[in-house]
C-alpha positions as CSV (number, residue, x, y, z in Angstrom):
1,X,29.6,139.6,50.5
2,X,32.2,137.2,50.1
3,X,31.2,133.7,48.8
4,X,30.3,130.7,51.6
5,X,32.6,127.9,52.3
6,X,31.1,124.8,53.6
7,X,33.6,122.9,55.4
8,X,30.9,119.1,55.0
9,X,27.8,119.1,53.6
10,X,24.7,119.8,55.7
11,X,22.4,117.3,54.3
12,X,20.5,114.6,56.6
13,X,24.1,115.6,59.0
14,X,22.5,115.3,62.6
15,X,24.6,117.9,63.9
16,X,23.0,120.2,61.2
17,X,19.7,119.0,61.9
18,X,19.6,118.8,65.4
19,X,21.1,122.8,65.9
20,X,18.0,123.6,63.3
21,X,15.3,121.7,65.2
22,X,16.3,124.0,68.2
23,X,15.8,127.2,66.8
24,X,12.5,126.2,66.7
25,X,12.9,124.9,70.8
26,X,14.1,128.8,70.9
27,X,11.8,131.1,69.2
28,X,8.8,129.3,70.6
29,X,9.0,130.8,74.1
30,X,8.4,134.1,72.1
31,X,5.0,133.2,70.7
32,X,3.7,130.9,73.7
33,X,5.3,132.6,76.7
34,X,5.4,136.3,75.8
35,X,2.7,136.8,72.0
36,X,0.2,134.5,73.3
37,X,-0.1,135.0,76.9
38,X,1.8,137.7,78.8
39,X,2.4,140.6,76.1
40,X,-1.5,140.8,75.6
41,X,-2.2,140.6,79.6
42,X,-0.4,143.3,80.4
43,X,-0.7,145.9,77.7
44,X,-4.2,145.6,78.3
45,X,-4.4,145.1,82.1
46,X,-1.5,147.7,82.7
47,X,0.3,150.0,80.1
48,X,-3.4,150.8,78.0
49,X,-4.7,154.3,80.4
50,X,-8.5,153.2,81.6
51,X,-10.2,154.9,78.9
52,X,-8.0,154.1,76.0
53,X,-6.4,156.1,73.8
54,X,-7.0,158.3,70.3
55,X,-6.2,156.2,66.8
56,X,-7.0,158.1,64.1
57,X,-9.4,160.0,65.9
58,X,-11.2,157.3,67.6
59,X,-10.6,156.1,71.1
60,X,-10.0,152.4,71.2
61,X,-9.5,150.1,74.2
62,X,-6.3,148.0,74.8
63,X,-7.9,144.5,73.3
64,X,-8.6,146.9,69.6
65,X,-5.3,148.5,70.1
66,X,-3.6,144.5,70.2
67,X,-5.3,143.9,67.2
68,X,-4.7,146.5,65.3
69,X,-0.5,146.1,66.5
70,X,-0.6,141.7,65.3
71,X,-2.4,143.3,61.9
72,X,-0.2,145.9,61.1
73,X,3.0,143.3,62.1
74,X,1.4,140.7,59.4
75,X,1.1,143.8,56.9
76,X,5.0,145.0,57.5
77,X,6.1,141.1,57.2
78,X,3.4,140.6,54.5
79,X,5.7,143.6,52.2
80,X,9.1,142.7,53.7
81,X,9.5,138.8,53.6
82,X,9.9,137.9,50.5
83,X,12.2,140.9,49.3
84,X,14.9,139.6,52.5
85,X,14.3,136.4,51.1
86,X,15.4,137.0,47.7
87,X,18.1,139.3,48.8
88,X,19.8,136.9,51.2
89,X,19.2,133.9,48.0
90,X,21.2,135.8,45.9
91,X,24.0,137.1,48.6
92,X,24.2,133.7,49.9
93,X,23.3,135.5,53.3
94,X,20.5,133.1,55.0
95,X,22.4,132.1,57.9
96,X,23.8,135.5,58.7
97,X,20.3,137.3,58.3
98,X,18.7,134.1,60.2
99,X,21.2,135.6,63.3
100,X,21.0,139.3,62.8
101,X,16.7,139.2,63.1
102,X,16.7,136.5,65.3
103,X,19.2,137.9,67.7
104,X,17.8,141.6,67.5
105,X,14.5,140.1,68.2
106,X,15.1,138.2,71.4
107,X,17.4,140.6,72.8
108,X,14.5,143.6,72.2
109,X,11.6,141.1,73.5
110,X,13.5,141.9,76.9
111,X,12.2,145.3,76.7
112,X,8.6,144.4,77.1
113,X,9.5,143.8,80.5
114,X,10.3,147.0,81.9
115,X,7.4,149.1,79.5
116,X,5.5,150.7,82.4
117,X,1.9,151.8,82.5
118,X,0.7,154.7,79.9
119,X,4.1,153.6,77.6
120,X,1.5,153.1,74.7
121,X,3.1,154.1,71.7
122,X,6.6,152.9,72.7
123,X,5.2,149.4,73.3
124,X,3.8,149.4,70.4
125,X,7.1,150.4,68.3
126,X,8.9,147.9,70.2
127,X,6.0,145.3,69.3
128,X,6.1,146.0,65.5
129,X,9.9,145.5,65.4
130,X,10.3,142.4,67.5
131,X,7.7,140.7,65.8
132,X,8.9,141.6,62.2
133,X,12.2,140.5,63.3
134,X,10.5,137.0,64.8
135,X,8.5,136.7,61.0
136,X,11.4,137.5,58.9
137,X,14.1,135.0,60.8
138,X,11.3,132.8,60.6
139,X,11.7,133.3,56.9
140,X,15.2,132.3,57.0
141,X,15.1,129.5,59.3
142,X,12.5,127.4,57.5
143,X,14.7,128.4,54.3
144,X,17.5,125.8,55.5
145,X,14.7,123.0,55.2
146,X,15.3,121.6,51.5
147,X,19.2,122.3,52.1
148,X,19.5,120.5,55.3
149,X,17.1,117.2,53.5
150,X,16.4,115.2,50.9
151,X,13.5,113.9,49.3
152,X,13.3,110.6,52.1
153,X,13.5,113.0,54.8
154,X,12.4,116.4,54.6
155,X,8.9,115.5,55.7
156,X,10.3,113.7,58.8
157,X,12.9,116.9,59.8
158,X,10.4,119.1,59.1
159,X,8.1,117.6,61.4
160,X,11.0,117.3,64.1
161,X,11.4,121.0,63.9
162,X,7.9,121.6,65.0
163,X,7.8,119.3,67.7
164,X,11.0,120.6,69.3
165,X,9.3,124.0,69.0
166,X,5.9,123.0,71.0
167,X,8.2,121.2,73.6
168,X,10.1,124.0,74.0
169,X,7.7,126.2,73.8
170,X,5.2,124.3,75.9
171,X,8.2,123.5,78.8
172,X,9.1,127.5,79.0
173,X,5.4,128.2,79.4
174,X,5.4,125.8,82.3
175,X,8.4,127.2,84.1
176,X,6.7,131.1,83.5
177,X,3.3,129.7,84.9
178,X,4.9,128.1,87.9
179,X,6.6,131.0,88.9
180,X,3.8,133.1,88.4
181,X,1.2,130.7,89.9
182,X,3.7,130.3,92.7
183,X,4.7,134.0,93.6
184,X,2.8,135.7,95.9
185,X,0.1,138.5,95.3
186,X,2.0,141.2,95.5
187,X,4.9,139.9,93.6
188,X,2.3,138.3,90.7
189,X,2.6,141.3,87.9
190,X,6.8,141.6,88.7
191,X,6.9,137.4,88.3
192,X,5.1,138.3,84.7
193,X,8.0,140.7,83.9
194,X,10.3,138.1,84.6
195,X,8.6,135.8,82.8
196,X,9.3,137.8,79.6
197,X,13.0,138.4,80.7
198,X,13.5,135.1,80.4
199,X,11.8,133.8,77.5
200,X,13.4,136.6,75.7
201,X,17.0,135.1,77.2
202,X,15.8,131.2,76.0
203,X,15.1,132.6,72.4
204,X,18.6,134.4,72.6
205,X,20.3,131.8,74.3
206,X,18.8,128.9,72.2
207,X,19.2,130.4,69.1
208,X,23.1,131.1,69.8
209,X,23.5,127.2,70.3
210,X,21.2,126.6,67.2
211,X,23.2,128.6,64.5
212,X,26.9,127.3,65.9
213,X,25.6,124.0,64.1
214,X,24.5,125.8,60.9
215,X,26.6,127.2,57.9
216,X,25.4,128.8,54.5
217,X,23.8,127.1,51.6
218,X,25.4,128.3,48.6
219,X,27.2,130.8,46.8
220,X,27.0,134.5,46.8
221,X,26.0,136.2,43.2
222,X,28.1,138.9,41.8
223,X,26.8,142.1,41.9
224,X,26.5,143.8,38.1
225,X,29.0,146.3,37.5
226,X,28.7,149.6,38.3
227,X,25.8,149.4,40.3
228,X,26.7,152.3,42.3
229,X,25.7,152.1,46.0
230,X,25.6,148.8,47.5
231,X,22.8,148.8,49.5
232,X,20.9,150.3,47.0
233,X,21.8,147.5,44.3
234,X,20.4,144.7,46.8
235,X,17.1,146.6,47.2
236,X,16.7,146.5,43.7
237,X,18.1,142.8,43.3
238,X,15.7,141.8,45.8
239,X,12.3,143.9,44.5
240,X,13.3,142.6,40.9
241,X,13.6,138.9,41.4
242,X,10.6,139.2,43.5
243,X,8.5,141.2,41.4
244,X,9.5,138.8,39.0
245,X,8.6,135.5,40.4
246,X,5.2,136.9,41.4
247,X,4.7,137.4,37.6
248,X,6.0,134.0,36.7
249,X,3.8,132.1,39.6
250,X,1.2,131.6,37.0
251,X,2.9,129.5,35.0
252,X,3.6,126.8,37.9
253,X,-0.2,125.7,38.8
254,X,0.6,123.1,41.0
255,X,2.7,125.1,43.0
256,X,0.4,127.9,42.8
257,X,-2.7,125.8,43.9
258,X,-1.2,124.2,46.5
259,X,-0.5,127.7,48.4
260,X,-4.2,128.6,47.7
261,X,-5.2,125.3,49.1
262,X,-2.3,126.3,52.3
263,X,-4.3,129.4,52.4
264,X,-7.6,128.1,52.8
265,X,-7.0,125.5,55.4
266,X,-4.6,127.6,57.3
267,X,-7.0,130.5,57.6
268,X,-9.1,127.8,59.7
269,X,-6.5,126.6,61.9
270,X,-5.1,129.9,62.8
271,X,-8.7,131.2,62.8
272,X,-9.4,128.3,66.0
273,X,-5.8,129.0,67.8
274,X,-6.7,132.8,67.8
275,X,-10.2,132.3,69.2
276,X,-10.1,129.5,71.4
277,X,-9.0,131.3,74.7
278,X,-12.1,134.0,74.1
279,X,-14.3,131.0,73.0
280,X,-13.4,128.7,76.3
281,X,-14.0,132.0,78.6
282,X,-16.7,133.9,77.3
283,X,-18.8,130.9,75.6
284,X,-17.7,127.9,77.8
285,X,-17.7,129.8,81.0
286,X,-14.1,128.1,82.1
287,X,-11.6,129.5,84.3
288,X,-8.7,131.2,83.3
289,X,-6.5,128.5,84.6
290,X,-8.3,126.1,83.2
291,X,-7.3,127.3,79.9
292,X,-3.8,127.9,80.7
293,X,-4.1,123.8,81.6
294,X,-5.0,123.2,78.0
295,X,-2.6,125.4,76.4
296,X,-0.3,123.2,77.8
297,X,-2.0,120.3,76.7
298,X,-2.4,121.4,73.5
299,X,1.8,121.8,73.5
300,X,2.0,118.2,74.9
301,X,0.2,116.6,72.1
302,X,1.3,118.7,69.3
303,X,5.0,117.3,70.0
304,X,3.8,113.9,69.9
305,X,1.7,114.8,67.0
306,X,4.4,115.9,65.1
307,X,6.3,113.4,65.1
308,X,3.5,110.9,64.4
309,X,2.6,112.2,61.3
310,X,5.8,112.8,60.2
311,X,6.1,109.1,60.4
312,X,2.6,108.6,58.8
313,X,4.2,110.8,56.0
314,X,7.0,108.4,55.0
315,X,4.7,106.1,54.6
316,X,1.8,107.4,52.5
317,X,3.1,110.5,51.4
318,X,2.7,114.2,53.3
319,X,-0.3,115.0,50.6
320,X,-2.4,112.2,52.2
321,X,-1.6,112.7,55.8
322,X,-2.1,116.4,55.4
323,X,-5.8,115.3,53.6
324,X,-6.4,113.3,56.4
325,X,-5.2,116.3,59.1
326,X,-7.5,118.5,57.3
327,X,-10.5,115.7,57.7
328,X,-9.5,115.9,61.4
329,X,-10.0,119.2,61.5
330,X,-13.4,119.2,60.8
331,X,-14.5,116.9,63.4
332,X,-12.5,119.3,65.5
333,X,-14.8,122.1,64.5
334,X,-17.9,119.6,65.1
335,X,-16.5,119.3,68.6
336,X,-15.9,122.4,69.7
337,X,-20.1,123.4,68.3
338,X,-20.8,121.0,70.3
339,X,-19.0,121.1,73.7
340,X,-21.6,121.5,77.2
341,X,-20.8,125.0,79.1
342,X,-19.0,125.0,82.0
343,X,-17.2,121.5,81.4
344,X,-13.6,121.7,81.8
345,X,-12.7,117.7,80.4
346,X,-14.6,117.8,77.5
347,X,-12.8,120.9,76.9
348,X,-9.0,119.5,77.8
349,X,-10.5,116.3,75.2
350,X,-10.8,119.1,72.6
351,X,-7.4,121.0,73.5
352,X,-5.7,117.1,73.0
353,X,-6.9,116.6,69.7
354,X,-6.4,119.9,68.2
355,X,-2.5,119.1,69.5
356,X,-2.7,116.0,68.0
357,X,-3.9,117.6,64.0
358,X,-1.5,120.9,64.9
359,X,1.9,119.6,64.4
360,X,0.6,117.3,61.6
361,X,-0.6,120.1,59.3
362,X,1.9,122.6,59.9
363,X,5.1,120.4,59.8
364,X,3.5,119.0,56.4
365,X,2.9,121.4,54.9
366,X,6.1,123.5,55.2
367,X,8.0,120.4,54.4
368,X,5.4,119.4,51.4
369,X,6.1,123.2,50.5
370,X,9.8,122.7,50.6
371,X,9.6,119.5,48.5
372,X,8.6,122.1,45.2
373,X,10.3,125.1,45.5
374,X,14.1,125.7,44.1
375,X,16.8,125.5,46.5
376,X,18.4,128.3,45.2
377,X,15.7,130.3,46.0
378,X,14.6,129.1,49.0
379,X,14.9,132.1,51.2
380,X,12.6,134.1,48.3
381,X,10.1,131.5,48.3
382,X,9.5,130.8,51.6
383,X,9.0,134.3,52.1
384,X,5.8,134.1,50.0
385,X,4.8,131.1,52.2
386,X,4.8,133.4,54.7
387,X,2.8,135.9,53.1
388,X,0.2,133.1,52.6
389,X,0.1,132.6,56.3
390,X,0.2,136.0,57.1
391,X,-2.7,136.9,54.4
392,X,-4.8,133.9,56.2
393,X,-4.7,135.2,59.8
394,X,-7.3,137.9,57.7
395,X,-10.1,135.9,56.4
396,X,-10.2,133.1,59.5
397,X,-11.2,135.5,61.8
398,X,-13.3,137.7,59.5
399,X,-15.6,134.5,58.8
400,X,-15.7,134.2,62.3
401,X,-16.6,137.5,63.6
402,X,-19.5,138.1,61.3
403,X,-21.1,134.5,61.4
404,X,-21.3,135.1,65.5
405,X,-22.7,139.1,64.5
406,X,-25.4,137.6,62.4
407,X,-26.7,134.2,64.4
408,X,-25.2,135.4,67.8
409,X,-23.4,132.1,68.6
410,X,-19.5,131.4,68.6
411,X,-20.9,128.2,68.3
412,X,-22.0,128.6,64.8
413,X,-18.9,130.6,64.3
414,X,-16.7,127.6,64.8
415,X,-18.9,125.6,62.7
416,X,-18.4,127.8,59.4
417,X,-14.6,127.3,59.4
418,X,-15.6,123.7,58.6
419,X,-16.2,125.5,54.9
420,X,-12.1,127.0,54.9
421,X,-11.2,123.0,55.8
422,X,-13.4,121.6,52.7
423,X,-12.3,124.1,50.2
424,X,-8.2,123.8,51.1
425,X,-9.2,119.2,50.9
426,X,-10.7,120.2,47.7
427,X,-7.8,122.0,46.0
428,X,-5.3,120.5,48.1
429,X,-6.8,117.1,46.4
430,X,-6.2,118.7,42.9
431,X,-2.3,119.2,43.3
432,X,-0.2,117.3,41.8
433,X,3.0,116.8,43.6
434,X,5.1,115.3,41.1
435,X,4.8,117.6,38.3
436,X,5.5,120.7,41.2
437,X,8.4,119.1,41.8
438,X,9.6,118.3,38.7
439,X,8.4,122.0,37.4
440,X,10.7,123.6,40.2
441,X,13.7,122.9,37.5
442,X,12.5,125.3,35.0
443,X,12.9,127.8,37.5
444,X,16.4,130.2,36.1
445,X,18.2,132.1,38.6
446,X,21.2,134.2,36.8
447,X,23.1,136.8,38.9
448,X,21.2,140.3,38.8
449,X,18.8,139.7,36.0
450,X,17.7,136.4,37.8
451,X,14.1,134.9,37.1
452,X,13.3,137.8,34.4
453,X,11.5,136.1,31.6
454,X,13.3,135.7,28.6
C-alpha cells in the first residue's frame, strides 16, 4: 500500500473535525434505530418459528437466540479488533478500512429488512457480520481521535463526537417512531422494515459525507523482504505487534489500570442501558411507549450532556469529571431501586439523568484513553479499548442476573452495580495521568519487527 499524502494537516481543522463528529451522527441510527429497538422486535415477534429452534441440541426461544447472536458478535470483535487495528497502523490504512467496514456494514443492515419469518439462520449470519463490521469501523473511527486533536482539545472533540451521535441517533429514532406510530395497523410491521431501510441508508449516506472530510494519519511501513504472500505477511504483522503489546502492557501500569478501572465502571453503565427496557416493563409495569418516550429522552440529554462535560473537562481535567460521572452514577442506581411501580415521570426523571452522566463518561473516557496511547498505534490500541468494552457487556449483566435469581428483585439487582461504580472510582482514582502520558513515548514501533522487546 502506497504511502499517504496529506494535502494540510488534520489537527483541531474544523472541516476534519466536523466530517469525524458525523460518522458518529451516522452509525448511530444503527444501534438506536435498528440493534436497540427494531432488529430484536422482529426476530423475536416474526422470523423466530413459535416454538423456537434447536442450538446445540436445545431448543431456545427468540429472546436466548438474541443473546446468544450480541455475545458471539462481542467474541468475533473481541479476537478481531485489535489485529485490524495494528494492521491498518502499520499500512497506514485507517481511513480506507474505516470506509470498507463501515460501508459494507450499512449497506448489509438493509438486508434485515426483507428477512422473512423462519429466516433464522440467515438473520443470524447477516447479524454477526454487520455488527462486526459496525465494531471494527468503530475501531477505526475513534482511532482518528489523537490525530485529529491535541492535548487542549481532544477531550472537548471527543465529547462532540458523542453528542452528534445521540442527536443523530436520537432524531433518526424519532422519524422511524413517527412513521411507525403513524401508519396504520395493517401497514405497522412493513413501516418497521422501512424503518431499517432507512437507517441503514443514513449510516451509508452519513458516513459517505463523513470520510470526504477525512484523510490518513501517517505513513505506510514497508513490508520485510521476501515475505512471500501479501496478505499473509499482514496477518502475521498484525498477530505479531499485537501479541506483542499484550506482553508489554505490564510494563505501562497507569495505562493498564486505567482500562481496568474503564472495565469496571463500563460493565455498570452498559449493564443499566441493556436492562433498563426489561426493568421499566416487567418491574415498573410501564407501557411500551412509554419507554420508547424515554429512549428519546435519554438521546436528548445525553447530547447536552456531552457537551457539558466536555466543557467541565477543560476545566478540571477529564479524570475528575469522569470521577464525578461515576459518583453520578451511583445515585443513578439509588434511583432506579427506588422508583414507585407504574409511575411514568419519575421514570422519564430517571431516563434524563442517566442522559445527562452517558455522554459524560463515554466521551471522557475515550478521549482520556486517547490522551495515553501512541499515535502511531492508535488504530492497535483502540482496538483493545474495545475489547475492554466488549469483555464488560459480560460481567454487568452476569451481576445482575444472579443478584435478581437469589433475592428475587431487579430492584436489588440495580443496586449491586453500585459495587462495579466504586471499584472503577477506586482504581480510576489511582491513575496517574501524567506519567501514562508521558510513558506512551517509550512505546517503539519499527517496520515488521515493531514493539518486539529488545
Amino acid at each position: 500500500m502506497a504511502p499517504a499524502v496529506m494535502s494540510r494537516p488534520m489537527r483541531n481543522d474544523r472541516r476534519s473535525i466536523f466530517g469525524w463528529a458525523m460518522y458518529d451522527w451516522a452509525n448511530s441510527a444503527y444501534t438506536t434505530t435498528i440493534l436497540a429497538v427494531l432488529l430484536p422486535a422482529i426476530f423475536t415477534g416474526e422470523i423466530m418459528p413459535e416454538g423456537g429452534v434447536l442450538l446445540f441440541g436445545r431448543l431456545v426461544d427468540g429472546e436466548s437466540m438474541f443473546s446468544f447472536m450480541v455475545s458471539a458478535a462481542a467474541i468475533i470483535a473481541f479476537v478481531v479488533s485489535p489485529v485490524m487495528g495494528a494492521v491498518g497502523d502499520f499500512a497506514a490504512s485507517k481511513l480506507r478500512f474505516l470506509r470498507i467496514f463501515a460501508y459494507t456494514g450499512a449497506i448489509l443492515s438493509i438486508g434485515f429488512a426483507f428477512v422473512g419469518p423462519g429466516a433464522v439462520w440467515p438473520t443470524v449470519i447477516l447479524f454477526l457480520v454487520v455488527e462486526t463490521c459496525w465494531a471494527i469501523a468503530a475501531v477505526f473511527y475513534d482511532s482518528f481521535l489523537p490525530h485529529l486533536t491535541t492535548a487542549d482539545t481532544i477531550d472537548r472533540v471527543s465529547s462532540k463526537g458523542f453528542a452528534f451521535g445521540y442527536l443523530g441517533g436520537g432524531l433518526q429514532f424519532l422519524l422511524s417512531l413517527l412513521l411507525i406510530q403513524f401508519s396504520p395497523d395493517s401497514f405497522t410491521a412493513t413501516a418497521a422494515r422501512i424503518a431499517i431501510v432507512a437507517a441503514g441508508l443514513w449510516w451509508l449516506g452519513f458516513a459517505i459525507f463523513s470520510f470526504r472530510r477525512l484523510r490518513e494519519p501517517g505513513v505506510a511501513e514497508q513490508l520485510p523482504p521476501g515475505g512471500g504472500n501479501r496478505f499473509l505477511t499482514y496477518a502475521r504483522i498484525g498477530f505479531g505487534r499485537t501479541w506483542s503489546t499484550v506482553r508489554r502492557l505490564r510494563h505501562f501500569p497507569h495505562l493498564l489500570l486505567f482500562l481496568l478501572a474503564f472495565l469496571l465502571y463500563n460493565d455498570g453503565v452498559q449493564t443499566i442501558i441493556s436492562i433498563s427496557s426489561a426493568f421499566a416493563t416487567e418491574t415498573l409495569g410501564l407501557e411500551t411507549g412509554d419507554v420508547a418516550i424515554a429512549f428519546l429522552v435519554v438521546q436528548a440529554v445525553a447530547f447536552v450532556g456531552a457537551l457539558t462535560f466536555g466543557w467541565i473537562a477543560d476545566r478540571i481535567g477529564p479524570k475528575r469529571a469522569i470521577l464525578i460521572s461515576l459518583v453520578l452514577w451511583i445515585g443513578v442506581s439509588v434511583l432506579g431501586y427506588r422508583l414507585p411501580d407504574g409511575e411514568f415521570i419519575p421514570f422519564l426523571g430517571l431516563a434524563a439523568s442517566v442522559g445527562l452522566v452517558l455522554g459524560a463518561t463515554q466521551a471522557l473516557s475515550r478521549s482520556l484513553y486517547g490522551s495515553m496511547i501512541p499515535e502511531e498505534a492508535s488504530a492497535e490500541f483502540y482496538g483493545f479499548y474495545s475489547v475492554f468494552s466488549k469483555f464488560a457487556a459480560i460481567w454487568g449483566p452476569l451481576l445482575f442476573g444472579i443478584v435478581n435469581q437469589m433475592t428475587g428483585s431487579s430492584r436489588n439487582a440495580i443496586l449491586s452495580l453500585i459495587v462495579l461504580f466504586v471499584l472503577g472510582f477506586i482504581l480510576l482514582a489511582f491513575v496517574d495521568i501524567d506519567r501514562a502520558r508521558e510513558a506512551k513515548n517509550n512505546w517503539t514501533f519499527e517496520g515488521a519487527s515493531a514493539g518486539v522487546d529488545r
